[in-house]
mmCIF file of the N, C-alpha and C atoms, coordinates in Angstrom:
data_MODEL
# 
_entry.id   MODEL 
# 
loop_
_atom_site.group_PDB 
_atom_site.id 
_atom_site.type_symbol 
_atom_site.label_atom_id 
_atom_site.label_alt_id 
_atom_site.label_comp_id 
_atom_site.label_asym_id 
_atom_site.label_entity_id 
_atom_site.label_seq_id 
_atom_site.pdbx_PDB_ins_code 
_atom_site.Cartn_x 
_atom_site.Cartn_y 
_atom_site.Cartn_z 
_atom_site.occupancy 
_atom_site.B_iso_or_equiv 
_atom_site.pdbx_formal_charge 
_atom_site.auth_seq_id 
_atom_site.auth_comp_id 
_atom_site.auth_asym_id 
_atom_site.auth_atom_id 
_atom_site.pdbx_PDB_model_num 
ATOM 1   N N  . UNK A 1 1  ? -3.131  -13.460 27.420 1.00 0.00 ? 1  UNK A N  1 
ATOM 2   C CA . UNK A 1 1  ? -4.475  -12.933 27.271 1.00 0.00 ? 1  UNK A CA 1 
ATOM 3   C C  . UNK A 1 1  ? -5.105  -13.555 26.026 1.00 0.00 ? 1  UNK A C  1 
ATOM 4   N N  . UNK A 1 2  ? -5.941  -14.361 26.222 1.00 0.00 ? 2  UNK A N  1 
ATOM 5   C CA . UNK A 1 2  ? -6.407  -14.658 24.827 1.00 0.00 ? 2  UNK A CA 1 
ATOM 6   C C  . UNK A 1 2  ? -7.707  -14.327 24.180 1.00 0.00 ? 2  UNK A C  1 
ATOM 7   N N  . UNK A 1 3  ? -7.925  -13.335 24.800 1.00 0.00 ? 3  UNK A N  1 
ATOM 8   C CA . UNK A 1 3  ? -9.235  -12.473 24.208 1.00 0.00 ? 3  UNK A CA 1 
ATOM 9   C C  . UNK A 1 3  ? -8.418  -10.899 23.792 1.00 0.00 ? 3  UNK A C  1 
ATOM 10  N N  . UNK A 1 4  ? -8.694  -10.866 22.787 1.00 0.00 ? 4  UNK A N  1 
ATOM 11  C CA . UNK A 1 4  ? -8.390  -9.471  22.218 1.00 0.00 ? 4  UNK A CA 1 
ATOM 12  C C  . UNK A 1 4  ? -8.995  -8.798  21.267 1.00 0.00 ? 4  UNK A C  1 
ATOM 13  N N  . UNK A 1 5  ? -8.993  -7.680  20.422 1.00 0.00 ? 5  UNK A N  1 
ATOM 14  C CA . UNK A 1 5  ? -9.294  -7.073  19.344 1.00 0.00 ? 5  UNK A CA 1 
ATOM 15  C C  . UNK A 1 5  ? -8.578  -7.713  18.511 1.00 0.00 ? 5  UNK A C  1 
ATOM 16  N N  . UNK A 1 6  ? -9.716  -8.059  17.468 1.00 0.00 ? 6  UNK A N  1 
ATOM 17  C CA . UNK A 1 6  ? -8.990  -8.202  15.982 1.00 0.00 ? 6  UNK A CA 1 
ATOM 18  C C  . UNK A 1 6  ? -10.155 -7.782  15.026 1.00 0.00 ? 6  UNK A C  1 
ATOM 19  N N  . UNK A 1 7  ? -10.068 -7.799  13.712 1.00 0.00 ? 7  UNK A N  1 
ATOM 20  C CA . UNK A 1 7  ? -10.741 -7.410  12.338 1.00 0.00 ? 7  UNK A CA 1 
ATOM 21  C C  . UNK A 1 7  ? -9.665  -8.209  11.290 1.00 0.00 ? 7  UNK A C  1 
ATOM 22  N N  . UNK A 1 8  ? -10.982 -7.795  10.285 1.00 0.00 ? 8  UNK A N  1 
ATOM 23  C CA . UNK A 1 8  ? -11.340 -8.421  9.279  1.00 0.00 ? 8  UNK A CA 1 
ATOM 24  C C  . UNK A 1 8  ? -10.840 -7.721  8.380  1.00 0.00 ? 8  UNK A C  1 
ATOM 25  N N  . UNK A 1 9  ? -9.709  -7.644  7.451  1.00 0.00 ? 9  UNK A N  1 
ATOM 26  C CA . UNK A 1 9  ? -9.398  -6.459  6.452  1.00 0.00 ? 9  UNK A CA 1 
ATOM 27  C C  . UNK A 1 9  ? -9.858  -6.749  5.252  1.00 0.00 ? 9  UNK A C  1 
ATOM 28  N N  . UNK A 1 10 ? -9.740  -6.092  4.287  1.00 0.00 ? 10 UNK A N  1 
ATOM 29  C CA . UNK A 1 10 ? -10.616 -5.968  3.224  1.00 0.00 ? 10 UNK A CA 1 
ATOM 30  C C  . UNK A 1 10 ? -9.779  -7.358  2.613  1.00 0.00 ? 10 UNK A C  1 
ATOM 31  N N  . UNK A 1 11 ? -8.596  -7.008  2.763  1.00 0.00 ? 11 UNK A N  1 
ATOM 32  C CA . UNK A 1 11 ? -7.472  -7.832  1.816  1.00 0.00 ? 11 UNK A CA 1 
ATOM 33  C C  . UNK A 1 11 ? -7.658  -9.554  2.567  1.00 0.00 ? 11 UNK A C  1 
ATOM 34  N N  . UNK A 1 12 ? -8.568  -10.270 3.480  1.00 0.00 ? 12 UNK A N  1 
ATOM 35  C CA . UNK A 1 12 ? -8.398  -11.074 3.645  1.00 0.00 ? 12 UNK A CA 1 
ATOM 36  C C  . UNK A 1 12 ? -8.102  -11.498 5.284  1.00 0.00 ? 12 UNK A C  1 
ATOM 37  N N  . UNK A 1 13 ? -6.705  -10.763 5.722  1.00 0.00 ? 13 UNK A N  1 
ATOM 38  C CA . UNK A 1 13 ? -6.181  -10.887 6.498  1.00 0.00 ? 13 UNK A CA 1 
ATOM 39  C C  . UNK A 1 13 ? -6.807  -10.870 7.849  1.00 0.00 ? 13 UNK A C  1 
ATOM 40  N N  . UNK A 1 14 ? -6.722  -11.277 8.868  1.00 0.00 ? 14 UNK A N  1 
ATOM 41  C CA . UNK A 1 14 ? -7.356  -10.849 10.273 1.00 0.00 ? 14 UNK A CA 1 
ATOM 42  C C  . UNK A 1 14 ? -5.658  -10.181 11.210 1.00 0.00 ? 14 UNK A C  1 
ATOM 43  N N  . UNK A 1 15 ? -6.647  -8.938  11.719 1.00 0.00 ? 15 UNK A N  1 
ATOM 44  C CA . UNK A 1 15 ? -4.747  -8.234  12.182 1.00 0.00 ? 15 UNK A CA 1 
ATOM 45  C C  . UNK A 1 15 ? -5.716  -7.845  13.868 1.00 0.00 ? 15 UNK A C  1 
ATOM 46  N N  . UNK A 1 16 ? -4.280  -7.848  14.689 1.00 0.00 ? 16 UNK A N  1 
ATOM 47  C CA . UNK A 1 16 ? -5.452  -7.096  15.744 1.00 0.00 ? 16 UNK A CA 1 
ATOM 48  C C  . UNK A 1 16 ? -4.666  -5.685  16.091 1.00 0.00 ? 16 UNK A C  1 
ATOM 49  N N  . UNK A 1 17 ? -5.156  -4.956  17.286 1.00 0.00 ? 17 UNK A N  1 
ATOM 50  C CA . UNK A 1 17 ? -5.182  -3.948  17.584 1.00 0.00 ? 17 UNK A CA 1 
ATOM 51  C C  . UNK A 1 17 ? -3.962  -3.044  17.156 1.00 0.00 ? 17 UNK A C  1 
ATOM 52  N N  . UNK A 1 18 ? -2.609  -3.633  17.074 1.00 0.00 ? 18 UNK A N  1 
ATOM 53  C CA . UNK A 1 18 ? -1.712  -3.102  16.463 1.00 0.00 ? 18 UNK A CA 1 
ATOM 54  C C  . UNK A 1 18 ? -1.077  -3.353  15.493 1.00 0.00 ? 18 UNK A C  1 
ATOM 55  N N  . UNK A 1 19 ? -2.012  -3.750  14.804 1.00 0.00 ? 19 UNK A N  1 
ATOM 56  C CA . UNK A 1 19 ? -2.206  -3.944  12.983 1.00 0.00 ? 19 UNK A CA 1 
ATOM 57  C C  . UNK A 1 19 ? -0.920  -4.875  12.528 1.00 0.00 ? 19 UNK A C  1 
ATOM 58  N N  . UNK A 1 20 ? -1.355  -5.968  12.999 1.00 0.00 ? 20 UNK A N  1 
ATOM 59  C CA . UNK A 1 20 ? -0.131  -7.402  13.013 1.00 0.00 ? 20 UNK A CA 1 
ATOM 60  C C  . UNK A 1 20 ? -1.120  -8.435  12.768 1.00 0.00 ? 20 UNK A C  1 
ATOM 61  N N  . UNK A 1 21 ? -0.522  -9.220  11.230 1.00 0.00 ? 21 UNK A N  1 
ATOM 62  C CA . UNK A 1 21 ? -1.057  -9.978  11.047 1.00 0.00 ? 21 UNK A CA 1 
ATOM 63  C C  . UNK A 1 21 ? -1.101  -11.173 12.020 1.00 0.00 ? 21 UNK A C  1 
ATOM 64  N N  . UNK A 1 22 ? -3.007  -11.751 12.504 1.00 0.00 ? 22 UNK A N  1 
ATOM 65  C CA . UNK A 1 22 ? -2.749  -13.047 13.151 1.00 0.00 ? 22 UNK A CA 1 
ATOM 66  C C  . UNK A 1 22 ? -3.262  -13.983 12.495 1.00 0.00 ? 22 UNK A C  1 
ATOM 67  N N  . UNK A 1 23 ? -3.865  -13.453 10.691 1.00 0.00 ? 23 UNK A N  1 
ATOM 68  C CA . UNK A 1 23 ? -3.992  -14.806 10.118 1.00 0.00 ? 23 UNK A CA 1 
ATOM 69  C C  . UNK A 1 23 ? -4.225  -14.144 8.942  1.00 0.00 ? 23 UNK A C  1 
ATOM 70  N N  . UNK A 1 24 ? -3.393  -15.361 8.256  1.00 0.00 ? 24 UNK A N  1 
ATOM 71  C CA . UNK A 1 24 ? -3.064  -14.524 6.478  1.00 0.00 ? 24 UNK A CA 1 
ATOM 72  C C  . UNK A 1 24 ? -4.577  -13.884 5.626  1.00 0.00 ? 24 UNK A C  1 
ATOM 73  N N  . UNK A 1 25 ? -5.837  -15.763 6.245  1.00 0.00 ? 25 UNK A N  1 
ATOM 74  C CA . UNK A 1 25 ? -6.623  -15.912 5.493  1.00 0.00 ? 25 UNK A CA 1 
ATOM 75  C C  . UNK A 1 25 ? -7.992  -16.179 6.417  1.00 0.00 ? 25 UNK A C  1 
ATOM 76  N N  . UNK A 1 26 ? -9.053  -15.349 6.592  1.00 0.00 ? 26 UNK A N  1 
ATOM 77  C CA . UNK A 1 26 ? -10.220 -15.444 7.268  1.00 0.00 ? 26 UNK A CA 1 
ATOM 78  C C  . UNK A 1 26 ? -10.499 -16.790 7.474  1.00 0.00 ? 26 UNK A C  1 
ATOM 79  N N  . UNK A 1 27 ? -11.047 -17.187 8.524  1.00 0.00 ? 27 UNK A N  1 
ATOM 80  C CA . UNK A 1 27 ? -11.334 -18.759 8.768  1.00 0.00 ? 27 UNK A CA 1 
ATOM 81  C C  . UNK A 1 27 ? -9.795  -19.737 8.609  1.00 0.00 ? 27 UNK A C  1 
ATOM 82  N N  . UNK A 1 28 ? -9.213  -19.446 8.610  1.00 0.00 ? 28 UNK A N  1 
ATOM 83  C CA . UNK A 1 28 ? -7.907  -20.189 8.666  1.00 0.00 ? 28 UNK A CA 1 
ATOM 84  C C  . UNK A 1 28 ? -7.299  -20.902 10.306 1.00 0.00 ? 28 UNK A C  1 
ATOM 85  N N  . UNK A 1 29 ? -6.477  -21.344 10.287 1.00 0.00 ? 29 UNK A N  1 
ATOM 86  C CA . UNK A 1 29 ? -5.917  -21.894 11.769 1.00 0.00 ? 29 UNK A CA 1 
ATOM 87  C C  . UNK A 1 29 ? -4.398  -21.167 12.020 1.00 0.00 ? 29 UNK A C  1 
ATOM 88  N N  . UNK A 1 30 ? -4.669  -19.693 12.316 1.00 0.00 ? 30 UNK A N  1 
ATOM 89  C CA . UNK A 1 30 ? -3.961  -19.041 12.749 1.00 0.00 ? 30 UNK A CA 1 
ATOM 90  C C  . UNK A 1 30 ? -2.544  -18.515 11.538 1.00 0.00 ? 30 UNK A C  1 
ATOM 91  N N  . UNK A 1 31 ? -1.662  -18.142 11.751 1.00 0.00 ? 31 UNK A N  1 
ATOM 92  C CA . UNK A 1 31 ? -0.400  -17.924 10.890 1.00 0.00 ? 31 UNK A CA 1 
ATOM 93  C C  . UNK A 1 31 ? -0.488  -19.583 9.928  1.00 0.00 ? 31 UNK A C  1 
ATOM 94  N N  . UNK A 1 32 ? -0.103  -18.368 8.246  1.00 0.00 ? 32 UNK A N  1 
ATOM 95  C CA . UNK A 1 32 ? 0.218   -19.695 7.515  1.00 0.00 ? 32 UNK A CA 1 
ATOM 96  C C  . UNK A 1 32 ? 1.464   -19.688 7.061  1.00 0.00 ? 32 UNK A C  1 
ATOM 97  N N  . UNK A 1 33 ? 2.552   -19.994 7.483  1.00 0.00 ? 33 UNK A N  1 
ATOM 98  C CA . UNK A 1 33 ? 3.578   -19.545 6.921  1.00 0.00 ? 33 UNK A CA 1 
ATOM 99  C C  . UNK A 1 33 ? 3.563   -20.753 5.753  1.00 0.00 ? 33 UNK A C  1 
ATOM 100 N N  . UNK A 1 34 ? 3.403   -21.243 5.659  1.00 0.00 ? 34 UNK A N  1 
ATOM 101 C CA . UNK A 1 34 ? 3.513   -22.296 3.874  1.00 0.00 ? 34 UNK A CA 1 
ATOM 102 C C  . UNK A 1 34 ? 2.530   -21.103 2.815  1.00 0.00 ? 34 UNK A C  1 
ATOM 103 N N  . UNK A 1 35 ? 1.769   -19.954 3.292  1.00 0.00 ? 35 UNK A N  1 
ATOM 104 C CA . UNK A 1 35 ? 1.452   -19.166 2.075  1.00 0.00 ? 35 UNK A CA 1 
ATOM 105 C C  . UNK A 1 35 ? 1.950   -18.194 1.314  1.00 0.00 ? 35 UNK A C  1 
ATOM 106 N N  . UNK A 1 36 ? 1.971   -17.871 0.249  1.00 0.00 ? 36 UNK A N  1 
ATOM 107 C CA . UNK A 1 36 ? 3.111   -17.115 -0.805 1.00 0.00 ? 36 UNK A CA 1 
ATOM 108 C C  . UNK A 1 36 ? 2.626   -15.585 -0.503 1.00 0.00 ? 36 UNK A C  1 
ATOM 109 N N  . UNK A 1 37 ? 3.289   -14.963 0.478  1.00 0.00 ? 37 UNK A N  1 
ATOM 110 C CA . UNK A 1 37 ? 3.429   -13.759 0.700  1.00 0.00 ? 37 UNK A CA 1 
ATOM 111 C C  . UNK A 1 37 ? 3.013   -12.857 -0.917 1.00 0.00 ? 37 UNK A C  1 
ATOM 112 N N  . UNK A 1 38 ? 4.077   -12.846 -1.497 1.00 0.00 ? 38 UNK A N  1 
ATOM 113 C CA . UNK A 1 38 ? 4.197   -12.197 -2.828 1.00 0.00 ? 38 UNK A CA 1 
ATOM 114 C C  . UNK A 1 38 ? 2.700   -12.324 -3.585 1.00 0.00 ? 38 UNK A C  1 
ATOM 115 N N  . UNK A 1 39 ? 1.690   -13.395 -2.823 1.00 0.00 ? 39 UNK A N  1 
ATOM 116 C CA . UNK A 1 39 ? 0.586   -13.313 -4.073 1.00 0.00 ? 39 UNK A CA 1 
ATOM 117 C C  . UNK A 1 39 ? -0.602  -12.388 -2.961 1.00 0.00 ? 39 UNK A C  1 
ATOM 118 N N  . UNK A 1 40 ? -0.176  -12.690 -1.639 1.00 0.00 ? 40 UNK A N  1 
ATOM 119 C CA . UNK A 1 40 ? -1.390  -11.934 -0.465 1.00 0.00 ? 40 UNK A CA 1 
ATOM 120 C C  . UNK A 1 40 ? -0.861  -10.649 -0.943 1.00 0.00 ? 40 UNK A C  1 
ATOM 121 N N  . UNK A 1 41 ? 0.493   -10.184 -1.133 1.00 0.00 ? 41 UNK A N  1 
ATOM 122 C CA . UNK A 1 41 ? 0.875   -8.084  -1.130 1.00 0.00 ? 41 UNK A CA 1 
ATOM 123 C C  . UNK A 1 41 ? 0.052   -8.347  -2.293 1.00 0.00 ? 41 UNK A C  1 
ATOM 124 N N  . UNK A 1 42 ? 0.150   -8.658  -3.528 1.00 0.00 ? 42 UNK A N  1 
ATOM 125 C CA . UNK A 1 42 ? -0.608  -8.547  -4.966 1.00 0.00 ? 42 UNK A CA 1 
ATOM 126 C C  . UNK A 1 42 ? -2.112  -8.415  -4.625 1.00 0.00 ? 42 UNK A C  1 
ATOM 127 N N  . UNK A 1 43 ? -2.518  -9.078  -4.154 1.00 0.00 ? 43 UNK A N  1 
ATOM 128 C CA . UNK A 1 43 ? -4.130  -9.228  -3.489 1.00 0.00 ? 43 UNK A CA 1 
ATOM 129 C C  . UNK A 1 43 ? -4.058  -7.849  -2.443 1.00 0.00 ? 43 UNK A C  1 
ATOM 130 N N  . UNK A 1 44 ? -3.395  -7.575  -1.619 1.00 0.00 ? 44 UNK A N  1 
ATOM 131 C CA . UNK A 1 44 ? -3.351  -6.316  -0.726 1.00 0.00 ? 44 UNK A CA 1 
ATOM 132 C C  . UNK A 1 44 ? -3.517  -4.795  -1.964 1.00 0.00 ? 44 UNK A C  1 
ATOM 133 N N  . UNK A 1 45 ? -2.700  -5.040  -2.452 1.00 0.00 ? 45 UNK A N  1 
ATOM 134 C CA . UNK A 1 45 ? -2.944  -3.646  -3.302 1.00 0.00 ? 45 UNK A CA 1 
ATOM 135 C C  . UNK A 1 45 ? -3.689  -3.637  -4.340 1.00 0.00 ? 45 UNK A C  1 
ATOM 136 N N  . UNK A 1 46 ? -4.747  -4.951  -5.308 1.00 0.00 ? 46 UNK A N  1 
ATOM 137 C CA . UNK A 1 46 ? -5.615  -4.959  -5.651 1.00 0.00 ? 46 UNK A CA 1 
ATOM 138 C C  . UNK A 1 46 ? -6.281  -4.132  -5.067 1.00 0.00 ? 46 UNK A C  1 
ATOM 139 N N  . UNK A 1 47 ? -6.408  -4.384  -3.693 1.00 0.00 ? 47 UNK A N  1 
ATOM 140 C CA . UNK A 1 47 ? -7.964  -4.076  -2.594 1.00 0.00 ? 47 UNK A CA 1 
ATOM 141 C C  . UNK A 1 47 ? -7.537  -2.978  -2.630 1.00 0.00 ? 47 UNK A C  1 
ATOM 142 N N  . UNK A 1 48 ? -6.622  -2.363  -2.150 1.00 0.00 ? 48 UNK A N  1 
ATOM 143 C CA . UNK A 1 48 ? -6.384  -0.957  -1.939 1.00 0.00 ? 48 UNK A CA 1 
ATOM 144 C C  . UNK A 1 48 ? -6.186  0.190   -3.610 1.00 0.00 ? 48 UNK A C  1 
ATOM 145 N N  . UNK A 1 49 ? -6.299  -0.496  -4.566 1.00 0.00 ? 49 UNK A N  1 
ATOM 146 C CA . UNK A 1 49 ? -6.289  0.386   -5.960 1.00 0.00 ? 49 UNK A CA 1 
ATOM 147 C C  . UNK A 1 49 ? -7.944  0.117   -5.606 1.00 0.00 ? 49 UNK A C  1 
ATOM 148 N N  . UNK A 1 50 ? -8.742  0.015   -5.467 1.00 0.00 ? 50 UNK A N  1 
ATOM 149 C CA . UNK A 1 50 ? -10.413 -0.794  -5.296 1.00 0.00 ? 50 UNK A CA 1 
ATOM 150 C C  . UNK A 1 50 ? -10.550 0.507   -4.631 1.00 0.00 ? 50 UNK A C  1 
ATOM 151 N N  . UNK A 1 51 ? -10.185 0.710   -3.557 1.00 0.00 ? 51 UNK A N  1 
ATOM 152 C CA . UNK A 1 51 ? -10.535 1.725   -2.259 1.00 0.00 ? 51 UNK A CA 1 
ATOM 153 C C  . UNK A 1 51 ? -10.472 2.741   -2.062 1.00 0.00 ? 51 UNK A C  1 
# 
């Protein structure tokens, strides 16, 4: 199926309907696995101390 629900999270990420990341970084080309996890959670709970 390649039409589905997804969004835009505050933290960056695009997740879809059952809140699974399908891309680390908005406008990106899908999963990045070469990106440093440890600095997106740091950026995740920025946004969420923000919220």
């Amino acid at each position: 199926n390649a039409f589905q629900d997804v969004v835009v999270r505050k933290d960056g990420t695009v997740r879809d309907a059952r809140d699974i990341i399908v891309q680390f970084k908005y406008g990106g080309g899908g999963l990045d696995f070469y990106s440093n996890p440890a600095e997106l959670l740091e950026k995740k709970i920025a946004v969420e101390d923000e919220g």
